[in-house]
C-alpha positions in Angstrom: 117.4 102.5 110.4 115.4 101.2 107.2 111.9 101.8 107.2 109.6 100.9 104.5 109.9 103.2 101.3 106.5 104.9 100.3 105.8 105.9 97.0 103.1 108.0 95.5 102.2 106.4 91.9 99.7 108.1 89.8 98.4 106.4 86.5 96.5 109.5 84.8 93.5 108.2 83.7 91.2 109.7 81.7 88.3 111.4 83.7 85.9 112.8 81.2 83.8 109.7 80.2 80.2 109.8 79.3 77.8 108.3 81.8 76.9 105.9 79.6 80.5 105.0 78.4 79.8 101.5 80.3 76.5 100.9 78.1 77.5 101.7 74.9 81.5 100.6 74.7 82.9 97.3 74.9 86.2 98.1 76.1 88.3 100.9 77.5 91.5 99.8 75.6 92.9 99.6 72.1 89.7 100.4 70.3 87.6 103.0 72.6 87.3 105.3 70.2 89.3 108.8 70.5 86.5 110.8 70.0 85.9 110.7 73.6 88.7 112.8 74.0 87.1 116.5 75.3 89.7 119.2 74.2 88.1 121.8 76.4 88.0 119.9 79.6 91.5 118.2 79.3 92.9 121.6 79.1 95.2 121.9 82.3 94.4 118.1 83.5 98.5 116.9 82.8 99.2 120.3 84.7 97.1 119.0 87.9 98.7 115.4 88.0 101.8 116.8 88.0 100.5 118.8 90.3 99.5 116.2 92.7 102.8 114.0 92.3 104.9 117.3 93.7 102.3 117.4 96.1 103.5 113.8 97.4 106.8 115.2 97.3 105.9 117.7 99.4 104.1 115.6 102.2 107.1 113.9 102.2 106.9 110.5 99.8 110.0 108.6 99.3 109.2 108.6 95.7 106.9 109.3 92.5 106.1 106.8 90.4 104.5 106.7 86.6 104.4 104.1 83.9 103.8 103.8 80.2 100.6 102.5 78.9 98.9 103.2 75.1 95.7 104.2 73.3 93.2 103.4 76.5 91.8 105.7 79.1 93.4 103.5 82.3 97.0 105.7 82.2 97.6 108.4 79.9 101.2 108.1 79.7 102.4 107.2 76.5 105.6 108.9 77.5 106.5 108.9 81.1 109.4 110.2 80.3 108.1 113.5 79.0 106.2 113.9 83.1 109.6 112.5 84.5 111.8 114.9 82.7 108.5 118.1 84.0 109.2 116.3 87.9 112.7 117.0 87.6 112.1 120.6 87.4 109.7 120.6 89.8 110.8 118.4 92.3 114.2 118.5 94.6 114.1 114.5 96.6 111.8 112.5 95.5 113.4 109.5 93.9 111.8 109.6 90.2 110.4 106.0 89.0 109.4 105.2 85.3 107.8 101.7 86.0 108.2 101.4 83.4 110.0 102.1 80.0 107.5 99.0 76.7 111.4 98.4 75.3 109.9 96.2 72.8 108.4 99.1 71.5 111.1 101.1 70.7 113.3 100.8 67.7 116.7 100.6 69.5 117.5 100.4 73.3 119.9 102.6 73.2 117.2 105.4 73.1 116.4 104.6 76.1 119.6 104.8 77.6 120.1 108.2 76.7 116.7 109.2 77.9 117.0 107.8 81.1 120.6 109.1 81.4 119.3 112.5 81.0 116.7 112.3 83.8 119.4 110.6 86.2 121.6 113.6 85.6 118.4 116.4 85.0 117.0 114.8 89.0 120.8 114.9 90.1 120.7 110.9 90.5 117.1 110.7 92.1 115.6 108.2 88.6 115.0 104.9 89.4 115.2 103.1 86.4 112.1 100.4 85.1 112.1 98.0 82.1 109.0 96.2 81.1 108.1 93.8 78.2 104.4 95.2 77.6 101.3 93.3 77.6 98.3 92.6 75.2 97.6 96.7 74.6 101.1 97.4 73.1 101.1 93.9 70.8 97.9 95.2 69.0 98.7 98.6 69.5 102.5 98.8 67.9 102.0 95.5 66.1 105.0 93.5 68.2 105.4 89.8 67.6 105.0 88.4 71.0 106.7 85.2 70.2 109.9 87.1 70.5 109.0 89.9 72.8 110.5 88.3 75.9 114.4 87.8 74.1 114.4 91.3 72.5 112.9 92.4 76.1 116.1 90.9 77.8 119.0 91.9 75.7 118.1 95.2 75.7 117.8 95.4 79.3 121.2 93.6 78.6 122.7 96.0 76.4 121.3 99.2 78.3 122.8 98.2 81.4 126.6 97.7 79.3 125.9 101.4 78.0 126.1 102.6 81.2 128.4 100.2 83.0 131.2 99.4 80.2 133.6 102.8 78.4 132.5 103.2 74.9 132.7 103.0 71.9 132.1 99.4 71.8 130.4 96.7 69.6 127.2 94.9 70.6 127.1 91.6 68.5 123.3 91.2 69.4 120.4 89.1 67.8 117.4 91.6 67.6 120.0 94.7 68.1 123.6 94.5 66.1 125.1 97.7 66.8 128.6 98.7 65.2 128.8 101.7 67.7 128.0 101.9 71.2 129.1 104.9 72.9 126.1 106.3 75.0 126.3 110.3 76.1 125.9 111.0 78.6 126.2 109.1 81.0 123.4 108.5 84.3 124.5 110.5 87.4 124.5 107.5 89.4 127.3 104.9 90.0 127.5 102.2 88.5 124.1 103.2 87.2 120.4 103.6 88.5 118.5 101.3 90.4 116.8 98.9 88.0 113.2 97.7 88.9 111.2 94.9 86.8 107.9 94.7 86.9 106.2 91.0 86.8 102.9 89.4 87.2 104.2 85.6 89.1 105.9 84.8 86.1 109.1 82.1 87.5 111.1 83.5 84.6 111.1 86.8 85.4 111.6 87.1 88.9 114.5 84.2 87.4 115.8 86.7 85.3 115.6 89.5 87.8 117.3 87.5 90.7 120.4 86.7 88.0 121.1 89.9 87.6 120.6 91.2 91.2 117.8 94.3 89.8 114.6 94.6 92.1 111.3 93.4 91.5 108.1 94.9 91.4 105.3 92.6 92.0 102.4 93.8 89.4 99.1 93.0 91.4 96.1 94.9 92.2 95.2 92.0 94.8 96.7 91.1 98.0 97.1 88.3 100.7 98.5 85.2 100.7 99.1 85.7 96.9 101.5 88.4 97.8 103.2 86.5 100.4 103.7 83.8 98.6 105.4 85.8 95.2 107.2 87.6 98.2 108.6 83.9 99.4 109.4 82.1 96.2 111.1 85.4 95.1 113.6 85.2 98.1 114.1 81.2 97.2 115.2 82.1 93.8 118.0 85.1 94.9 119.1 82.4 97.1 119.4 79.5 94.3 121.3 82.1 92.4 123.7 82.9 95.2 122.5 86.3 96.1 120.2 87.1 99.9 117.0 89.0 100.0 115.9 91.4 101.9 112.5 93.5 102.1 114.1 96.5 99.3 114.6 94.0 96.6 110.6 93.7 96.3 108.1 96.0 95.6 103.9 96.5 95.7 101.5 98.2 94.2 98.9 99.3 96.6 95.5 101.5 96.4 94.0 103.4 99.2 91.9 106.0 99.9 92.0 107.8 103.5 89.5 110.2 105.3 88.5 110.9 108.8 86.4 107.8 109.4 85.2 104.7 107.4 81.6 105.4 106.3 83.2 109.2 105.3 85.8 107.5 103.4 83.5 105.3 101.3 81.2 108.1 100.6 84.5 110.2 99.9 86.1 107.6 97.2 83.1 105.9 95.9 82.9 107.7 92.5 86.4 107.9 91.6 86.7 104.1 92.5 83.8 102.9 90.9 84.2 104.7 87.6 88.0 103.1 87.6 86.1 99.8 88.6 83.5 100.0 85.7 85.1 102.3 82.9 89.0 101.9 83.1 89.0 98.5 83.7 86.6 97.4 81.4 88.6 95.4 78.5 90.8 94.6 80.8 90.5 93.2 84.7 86.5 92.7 84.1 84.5 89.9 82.3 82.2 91.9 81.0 83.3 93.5 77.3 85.8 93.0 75.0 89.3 91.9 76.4 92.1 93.4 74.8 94.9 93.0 77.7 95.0 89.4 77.5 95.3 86.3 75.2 96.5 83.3 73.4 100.2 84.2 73.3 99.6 87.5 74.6 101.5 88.9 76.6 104.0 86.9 75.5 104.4 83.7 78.1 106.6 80.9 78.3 104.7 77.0 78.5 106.1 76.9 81.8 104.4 80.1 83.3 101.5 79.2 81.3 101.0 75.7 82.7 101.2 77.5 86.5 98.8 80.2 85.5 96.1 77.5 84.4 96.8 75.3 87.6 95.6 78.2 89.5 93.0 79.9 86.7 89.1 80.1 87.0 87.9 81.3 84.5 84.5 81.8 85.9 86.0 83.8 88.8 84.9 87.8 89.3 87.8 90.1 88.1 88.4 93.1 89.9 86.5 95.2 87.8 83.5 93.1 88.7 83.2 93.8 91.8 80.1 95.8 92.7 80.7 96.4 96.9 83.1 97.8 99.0 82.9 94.5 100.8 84.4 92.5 97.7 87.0 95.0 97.6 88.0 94.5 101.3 87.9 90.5 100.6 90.1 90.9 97.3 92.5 93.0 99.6 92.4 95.0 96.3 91.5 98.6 97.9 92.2 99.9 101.0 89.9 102.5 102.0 89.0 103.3 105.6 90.0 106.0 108.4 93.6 106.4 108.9 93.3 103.6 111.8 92.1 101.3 109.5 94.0 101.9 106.4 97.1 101.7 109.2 96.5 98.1 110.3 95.8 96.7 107.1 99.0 98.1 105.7 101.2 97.0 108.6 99.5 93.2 108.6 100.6 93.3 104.9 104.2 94.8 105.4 104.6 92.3 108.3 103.4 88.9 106.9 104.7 89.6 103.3 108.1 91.4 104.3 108.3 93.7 101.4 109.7 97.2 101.4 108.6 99.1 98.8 104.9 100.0 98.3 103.9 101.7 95.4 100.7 103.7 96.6 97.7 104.8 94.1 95.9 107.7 95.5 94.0 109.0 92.3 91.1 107.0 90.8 89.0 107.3 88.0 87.7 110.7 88.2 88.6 111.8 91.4 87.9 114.9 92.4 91.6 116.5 92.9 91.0 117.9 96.3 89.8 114.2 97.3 93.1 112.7 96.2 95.1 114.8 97.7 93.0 115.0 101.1 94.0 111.2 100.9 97.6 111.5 100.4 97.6 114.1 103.4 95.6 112.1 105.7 98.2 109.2 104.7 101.2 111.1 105.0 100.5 112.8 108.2 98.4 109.8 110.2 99.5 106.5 108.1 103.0 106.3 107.0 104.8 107.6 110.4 103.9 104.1 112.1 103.9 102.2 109.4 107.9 103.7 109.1 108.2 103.4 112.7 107.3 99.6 113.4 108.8 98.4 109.9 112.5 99.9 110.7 112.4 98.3 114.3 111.2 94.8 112.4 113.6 95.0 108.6 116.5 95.8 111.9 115.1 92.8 113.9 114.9 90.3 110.6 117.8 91.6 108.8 120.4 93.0 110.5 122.3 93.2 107.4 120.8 96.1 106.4 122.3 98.4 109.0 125.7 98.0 107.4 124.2 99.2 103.8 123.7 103.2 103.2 121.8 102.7 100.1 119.6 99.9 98.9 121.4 99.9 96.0 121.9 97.2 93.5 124.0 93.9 94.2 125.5 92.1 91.8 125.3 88.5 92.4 
């Protein structure tokens, strides 16, 4: 029995703006200026996300999830190793995911390797291992020449994956990373190595580049529907064309919900910590009003070919979801799912059935959340939520691939 894989994903985001942070700053990323930053009240906040991510261990998540992002109030990870490697001591099952690891940003991969070799073997094999090229906040941030992001992206993927597969020392004749020695210690817990995730956003050449080299892929969308089925669809096409078979663990979502005893109470419950996400952590970024800094000519860097798709399918005059002012435009974006744990229950299962994917990636924390909301939420999900959702998707992944009875692990598949 394979049901669908929940994971609890918090994003740290700063919760101490001014009221009027929306009136007098043009952007939450890059340039919001750092004097924002409250010593007194930050004092403890990492503390009480960790704090909540061992919670979701505790209510019985498959996983924790974190990710790097820079100089913005959205995620304050610069380092998701540094909470990864505080999880490990903390936490006994929970598989560890750093969704994931800017490698463009970092001087040599091989860095990376050892970091996330020591967390496989600190978690006793729980990391799951993520890779991602870093959008329009990292080029202005760090300075990286987008034009050549995407290569340096993929051979160190590349080479990370031969420092933990291939007995060293050995020589890496590489383009952005010519290495005389290559001779990682230590080595990840796991064998052959951790599960790799990529993240993308529809680009063909990632989810190309993913498929070749049989790793997962995590969809990166904050809106869902027949978008999300359709990524889900063209995904499976392409492991196919390169000789490899899908099935629901080689895909991944985010999702965010919010659950409480009824609708109205959950609205009422959520509305502050998803509005101030909305308005303030988003601004610069998914909203047309202010200064965008996540987006651009070139940047993130994009091949012609995922460009011309984007603009076939672009509006620019379109709301964003930081625009979006009701809980009704919410529930049309299929953005946010907030409701009673009946409600949040159906949506999720229409999702899981008609898009077939079996790993959800679930943000509980918004904004500035009151703690003991979010982790009502991931109670209220874990106790009244995921045990059907578990239920009917194991009876349906057995139904529509029977395959995955004769696999222990969802590990990865060369092909």
């Amino acid at each position: 029995m394979h049901p669908v894989q929940m994971f609890c994903w918090h994003f740290m985001a700063y919760p101490y703006l001014p009221k009027d942070f929306d009136e007098k700053y043009d952007t939450g990323w890059v340039t919001v200026p750092n004097k924002l930053w409250d010593r007194e009240k930050t004092r403890g906040l990492y503390q009480e996300y960790i704090d909540q991510l061992v919670y979701g261990e505790e209510l019985g998540f498959d996983g924790l999830v974190l990710n790097e992002h820079h100089q913005n109030i959205y995620g304050m990870m610069p380092s998701p190793n540094i909470i990864a490697a505080a999880l490990t001591q903390r936490t006994k099952r929970a598989k560890l995911v750093v969704l994931g690891n800017l490698l463009p940003l970092h001087l040599n991969p091989l860095r990376i390797a050892e970091e996330y070799a020591m967390l496989d073997s600190m978690s006793d094999g729980r990391l799951i291992a993520g890779f991602a090229v870093g959008g329009g906040p990292e080029a202005f941030n760090y300075d990286i020449p987008q034009p050549q992001a995407r290569t340096q992206y993929w051979e160190a993927i590349d080479l990370i994956h031969r420092c933990w597969t291939e007995s060293g020392p050995f020589t890496h004749e590489g383009h952005h990373y010519p290495l005389r020695y290559t001779n990682v210690w230590p080595l990840p817990q796991q064998r052959p190595h951790p599960r790799i995730w990529i993240p993308g956003a529809l680009s063909v050449e990632t989810m190309e580049e993913v498929a070749k080299r049989g790793y997962d892929y995590f969809l990166s969308s904050r809106a869902h529907g027949a978008g999300t089925r359709k990524a889900a669809q063209r995904f499976a096409d392409i492991i196919k064309f390169y000789g490899g078979k899908f099935h629901p663990f080689r895909m991944g979502i985010l999702l965010s919900v919010y659950v409480s005893e009824t609708d109205e109470q959950a609205k009422e419950e959520a509305h502050e910590g998803v509005f101030y996400f909305l308005k303030n952590t988003l601004k610069g970024h998914l909203r047309r009003e202010g200064r965008t800094l996540t987006f651009g000519a070139g940047v993130p860097s994009t091949s012609v070919r995922s460009w011309e798709q984007f603009l076939k399918n672009a509006n620019p005059g379109a709301k964003m979801l930081g625009d979006a002012n009701t809980w009704e435009e919410l529930e049309e974006w299929g953005s946010i799912t907030i409701g009673s744990p009946k409600t949040v229950r159906e949506k999720l299962w229409t999702l899981i059935e008609q898009a077939g994917v079996g790993n959800l990636m679930i943000q509980f924390h918004f904004g500035n959340m009151r703690p003991e909301l979010a982790r009502k939420s991931m109670r209220l999900f874990a106790t009244e939520v995921a045990p059907a959702l578990r239920r009917d998707s194991a009876a349906m992944f057995a139904r529509d691939y029977p395959e995955l009875n004769e696999m222990p692990e969802f590990s990865r598949v060369a092909v």
